[in-house]
MDTraj code that builds the backbone (N, CA, C; nanometers):
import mdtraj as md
import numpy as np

residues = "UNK UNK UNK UNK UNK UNK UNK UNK UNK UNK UNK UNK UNK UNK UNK UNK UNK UNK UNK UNK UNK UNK UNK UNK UNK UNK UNK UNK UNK UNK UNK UNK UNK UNK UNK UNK UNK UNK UNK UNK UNK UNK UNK UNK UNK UNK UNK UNK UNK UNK UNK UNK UNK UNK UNK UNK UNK UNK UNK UNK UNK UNK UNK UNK UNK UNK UNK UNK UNK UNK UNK UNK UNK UNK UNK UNK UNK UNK UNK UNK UNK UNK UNK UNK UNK UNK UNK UNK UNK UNK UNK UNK UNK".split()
xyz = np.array([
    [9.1231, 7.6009, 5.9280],
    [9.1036, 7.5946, 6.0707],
    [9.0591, 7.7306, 6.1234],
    [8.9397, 7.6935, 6.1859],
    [8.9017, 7.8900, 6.2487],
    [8.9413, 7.8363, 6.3684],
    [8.9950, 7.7863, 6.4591],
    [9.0659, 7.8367, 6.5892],
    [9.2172, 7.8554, 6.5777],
    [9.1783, 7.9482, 6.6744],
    [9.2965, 8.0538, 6.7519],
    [9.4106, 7.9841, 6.7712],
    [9.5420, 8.0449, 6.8036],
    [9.6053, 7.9649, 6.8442],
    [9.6755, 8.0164, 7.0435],
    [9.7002, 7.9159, 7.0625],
    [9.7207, 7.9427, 7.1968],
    [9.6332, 7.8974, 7.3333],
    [9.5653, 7.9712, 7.4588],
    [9.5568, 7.9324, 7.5164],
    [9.3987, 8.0307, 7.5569],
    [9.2821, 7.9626, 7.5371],
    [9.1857, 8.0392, 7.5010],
    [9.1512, 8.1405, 7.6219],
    [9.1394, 8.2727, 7.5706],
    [9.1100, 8.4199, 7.6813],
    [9.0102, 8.4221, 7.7964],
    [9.1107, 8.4472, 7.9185],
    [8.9966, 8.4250, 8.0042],
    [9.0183, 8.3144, 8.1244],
    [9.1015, 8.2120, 8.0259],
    [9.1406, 8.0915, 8.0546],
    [9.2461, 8.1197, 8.1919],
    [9.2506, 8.0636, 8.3191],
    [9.3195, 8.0753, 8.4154],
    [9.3879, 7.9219, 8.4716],
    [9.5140, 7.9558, 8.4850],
    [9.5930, 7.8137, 8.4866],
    [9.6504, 7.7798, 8.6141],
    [9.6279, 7.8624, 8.6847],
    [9.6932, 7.8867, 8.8364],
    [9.5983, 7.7813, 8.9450],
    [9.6705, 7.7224, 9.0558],
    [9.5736, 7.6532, 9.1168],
    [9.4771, 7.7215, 9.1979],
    [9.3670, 7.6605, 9.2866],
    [9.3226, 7.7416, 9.3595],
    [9.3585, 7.8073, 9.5201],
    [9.4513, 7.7394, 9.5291],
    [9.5446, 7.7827, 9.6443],
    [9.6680, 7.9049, 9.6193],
    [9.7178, 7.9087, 9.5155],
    [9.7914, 8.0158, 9.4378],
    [9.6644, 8.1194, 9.3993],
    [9.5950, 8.1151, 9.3505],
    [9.4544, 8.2291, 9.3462],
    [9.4228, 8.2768, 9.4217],
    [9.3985, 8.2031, 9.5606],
    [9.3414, 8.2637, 9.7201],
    [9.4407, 8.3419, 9.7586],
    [9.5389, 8.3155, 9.7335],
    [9.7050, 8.4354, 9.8184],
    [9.6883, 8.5556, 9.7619],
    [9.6685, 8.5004, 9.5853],
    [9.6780, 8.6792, 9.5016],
    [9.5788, 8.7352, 9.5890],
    [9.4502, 8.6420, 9.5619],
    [9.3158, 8.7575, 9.5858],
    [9.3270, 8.8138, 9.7172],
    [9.3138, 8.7578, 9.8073],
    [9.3479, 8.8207, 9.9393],
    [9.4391, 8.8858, 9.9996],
    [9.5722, 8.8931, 9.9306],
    [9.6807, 8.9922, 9.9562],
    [9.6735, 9.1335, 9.8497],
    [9.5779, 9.1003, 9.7056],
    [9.5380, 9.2422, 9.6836],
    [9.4198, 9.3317, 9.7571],
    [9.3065, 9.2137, 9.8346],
    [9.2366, 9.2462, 9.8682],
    [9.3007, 9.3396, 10.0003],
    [9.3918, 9.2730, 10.0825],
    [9.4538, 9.3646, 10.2053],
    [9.5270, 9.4538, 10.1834],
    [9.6011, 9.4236, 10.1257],
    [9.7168, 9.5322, 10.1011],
    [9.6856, 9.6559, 9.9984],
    [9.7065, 9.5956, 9.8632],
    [9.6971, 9.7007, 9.7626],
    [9.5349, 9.7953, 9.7200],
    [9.4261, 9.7389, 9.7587],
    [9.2757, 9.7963, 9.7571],
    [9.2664, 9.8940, 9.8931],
    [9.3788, 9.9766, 9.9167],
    [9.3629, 10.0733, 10.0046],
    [9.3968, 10.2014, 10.0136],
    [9.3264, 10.2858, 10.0924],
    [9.4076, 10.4542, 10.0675],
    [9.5592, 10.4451, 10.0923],
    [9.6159, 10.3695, 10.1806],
    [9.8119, 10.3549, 10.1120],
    [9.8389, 10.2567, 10.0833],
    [9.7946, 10.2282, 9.9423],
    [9.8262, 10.1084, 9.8688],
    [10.0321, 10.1417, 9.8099],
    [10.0326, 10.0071, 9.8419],
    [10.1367, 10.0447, 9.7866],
    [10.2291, 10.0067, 9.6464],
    [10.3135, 10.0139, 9.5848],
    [10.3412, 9.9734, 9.4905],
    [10.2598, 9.8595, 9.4210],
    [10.3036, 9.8232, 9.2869],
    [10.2720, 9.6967, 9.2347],
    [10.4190, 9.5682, 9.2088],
    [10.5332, 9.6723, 9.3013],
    [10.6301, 9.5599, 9.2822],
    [10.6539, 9.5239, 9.4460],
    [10.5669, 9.6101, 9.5212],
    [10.5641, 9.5446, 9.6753],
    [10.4606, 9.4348, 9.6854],
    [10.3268, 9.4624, 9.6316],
    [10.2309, 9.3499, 9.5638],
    [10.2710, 9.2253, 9.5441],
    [10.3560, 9.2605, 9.4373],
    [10.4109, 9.0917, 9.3904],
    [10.5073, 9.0439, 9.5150],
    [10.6102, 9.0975, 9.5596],
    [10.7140, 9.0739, 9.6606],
    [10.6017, 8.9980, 9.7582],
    [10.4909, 9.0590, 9.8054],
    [10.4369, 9.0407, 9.9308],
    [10.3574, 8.8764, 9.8830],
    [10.3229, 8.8997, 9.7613],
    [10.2378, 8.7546, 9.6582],
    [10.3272, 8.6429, 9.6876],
    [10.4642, 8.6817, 9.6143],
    [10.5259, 8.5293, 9.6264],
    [10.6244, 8.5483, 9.7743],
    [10.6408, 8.6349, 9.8614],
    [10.6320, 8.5141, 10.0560],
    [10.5737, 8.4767, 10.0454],
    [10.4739, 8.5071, 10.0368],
    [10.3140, 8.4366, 10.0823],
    [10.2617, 8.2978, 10.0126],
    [10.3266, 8.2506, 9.9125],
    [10.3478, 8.1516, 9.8338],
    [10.4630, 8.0807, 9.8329],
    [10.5886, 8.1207, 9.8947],
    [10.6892, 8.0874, 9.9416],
    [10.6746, 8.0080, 10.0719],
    [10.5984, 8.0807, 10.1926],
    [10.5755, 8.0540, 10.2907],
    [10.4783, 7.9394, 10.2981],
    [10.3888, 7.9514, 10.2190],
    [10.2948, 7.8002, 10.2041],
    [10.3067, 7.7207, 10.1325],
    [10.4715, 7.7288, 10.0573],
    [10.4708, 7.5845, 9.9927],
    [10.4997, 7.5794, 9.8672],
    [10.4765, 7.6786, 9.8373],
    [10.3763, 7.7134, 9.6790],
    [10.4699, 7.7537, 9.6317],
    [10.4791, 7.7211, 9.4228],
    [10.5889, 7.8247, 9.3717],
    [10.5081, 7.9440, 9.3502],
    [10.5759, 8.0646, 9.3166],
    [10.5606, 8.1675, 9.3285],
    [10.5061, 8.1881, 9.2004],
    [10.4014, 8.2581, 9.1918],
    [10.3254, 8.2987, 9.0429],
    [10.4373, 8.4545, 8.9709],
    [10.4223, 8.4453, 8.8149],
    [10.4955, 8.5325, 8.7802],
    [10.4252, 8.7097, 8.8073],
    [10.5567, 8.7980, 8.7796],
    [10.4639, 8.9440, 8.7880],
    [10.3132, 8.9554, 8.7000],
    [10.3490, 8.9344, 8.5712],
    [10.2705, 8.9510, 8.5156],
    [10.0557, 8.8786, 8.5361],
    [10.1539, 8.7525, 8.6098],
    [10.0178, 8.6924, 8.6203],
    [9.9569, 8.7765, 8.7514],
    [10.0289, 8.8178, 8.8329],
    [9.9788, 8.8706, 8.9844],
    [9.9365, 9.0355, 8.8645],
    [10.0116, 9.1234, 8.8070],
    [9.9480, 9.2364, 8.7462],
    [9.8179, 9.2149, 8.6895],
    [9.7811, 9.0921, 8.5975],
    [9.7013, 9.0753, 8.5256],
    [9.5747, 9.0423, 8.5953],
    [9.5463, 8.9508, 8.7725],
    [9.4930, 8.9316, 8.8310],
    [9.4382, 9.1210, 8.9064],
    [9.5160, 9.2261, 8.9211],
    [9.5005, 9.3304, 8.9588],
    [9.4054, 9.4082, 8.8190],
    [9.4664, 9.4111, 8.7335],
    [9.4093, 9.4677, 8.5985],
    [9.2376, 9.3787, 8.6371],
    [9.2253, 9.2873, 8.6555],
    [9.1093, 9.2191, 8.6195],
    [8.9707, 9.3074, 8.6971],
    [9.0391, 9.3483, 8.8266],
    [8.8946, 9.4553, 8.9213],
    [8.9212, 9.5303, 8.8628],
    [8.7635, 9.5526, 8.8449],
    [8.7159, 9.6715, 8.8479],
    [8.7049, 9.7979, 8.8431],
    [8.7342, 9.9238, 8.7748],
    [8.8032, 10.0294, 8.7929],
    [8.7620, 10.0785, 8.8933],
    [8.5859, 10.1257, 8.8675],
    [8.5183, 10.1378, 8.9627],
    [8.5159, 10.1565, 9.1183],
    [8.5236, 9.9890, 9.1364],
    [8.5267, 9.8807, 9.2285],
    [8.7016, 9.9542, 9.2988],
    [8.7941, 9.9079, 9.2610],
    [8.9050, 10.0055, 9.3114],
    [8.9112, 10.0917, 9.3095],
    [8.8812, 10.2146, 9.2449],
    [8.8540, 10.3690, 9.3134],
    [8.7385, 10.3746, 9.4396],
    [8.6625, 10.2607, 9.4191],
    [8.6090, 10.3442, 9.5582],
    [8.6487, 10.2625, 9.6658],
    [8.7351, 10.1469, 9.6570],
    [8.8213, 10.0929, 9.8118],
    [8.9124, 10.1745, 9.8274],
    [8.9906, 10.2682, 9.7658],
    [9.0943, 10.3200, 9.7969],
    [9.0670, 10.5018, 9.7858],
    [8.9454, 10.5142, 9.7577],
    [8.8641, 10.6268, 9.8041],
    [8.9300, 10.7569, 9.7057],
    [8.9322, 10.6841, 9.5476],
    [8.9993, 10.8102, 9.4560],
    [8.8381, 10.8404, 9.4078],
    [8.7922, 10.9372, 9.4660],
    [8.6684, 11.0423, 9.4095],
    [8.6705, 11.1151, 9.3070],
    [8.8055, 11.1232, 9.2074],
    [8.7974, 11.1638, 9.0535],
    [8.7610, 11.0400, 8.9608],
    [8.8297, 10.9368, 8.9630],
    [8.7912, 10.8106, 8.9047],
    [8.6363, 10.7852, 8.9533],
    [8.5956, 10.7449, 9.0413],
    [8.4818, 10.6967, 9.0581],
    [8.3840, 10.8218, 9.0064],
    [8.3806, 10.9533, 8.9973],
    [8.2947, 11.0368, 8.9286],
    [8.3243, 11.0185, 8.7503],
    [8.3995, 10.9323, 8.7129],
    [8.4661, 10.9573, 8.5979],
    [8.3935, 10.8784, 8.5420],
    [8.3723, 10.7211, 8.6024],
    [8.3306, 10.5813, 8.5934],
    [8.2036, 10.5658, 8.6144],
    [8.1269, 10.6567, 8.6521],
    [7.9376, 10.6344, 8.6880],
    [7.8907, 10.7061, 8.5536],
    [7.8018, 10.6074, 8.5700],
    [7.7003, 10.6574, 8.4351],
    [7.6428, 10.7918, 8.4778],
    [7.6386, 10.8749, 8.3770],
    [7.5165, 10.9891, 8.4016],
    [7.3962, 11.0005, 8.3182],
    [7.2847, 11.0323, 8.3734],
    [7.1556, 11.0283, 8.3119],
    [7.1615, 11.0765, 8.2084],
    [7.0742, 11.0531, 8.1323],
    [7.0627, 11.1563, 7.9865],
    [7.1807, 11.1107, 7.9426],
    [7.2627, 11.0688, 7.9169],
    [7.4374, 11.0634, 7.8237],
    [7.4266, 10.9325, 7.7899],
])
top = md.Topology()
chain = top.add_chain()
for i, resn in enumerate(residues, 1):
    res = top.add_residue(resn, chain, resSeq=i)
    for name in ("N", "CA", "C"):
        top.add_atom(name, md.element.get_by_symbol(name[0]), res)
traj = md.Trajectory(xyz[None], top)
């Protein structure tokens, strides 16, 4: 057997109403110059999934949804100018 075992990479199991809370409560909260924790993140993830109904997604899945942007892309919403010089290509290299 050449397949893997488990649950193939990439693969996302969460509904799309549990997806819209992560994305938009990292998008407000934590993608900013006072971002704050990643265990206020999750706290703020599941009210917000609490409050609509929803069970609450685990830490790891709300970390792993954060891990997924961009390094890039988050150094320059939250305006860290060592990372984003770190992360651009330079000519010639």
């Amino acid at each position: 057997m050449d397949r893997k075992r488990g649950r193939p990479e990439g693969r996302r199991v969460l509904d799309d109403k549990r997806e819209e809370i992560i994305r938009t409560t990292i998008k407000r909260n934590h993608l900013t110059r006072n971002r704050p924790t990643v265990s206020q993140l999750v706290l703020d993830v599941q009210t917000n999934c609490m409050s609509a109904g929803l069970k609450p997604p685990h830490r790891r899945t709300i970390k792993a949804r954060l891990e997924d942007i961009d390094l890039q892309r988050r150094a320059k919403r939250r305006g860290e100018n060592d990372i984003m010089k770190q992360t651009q290509a330079v000519p010639g290299a």
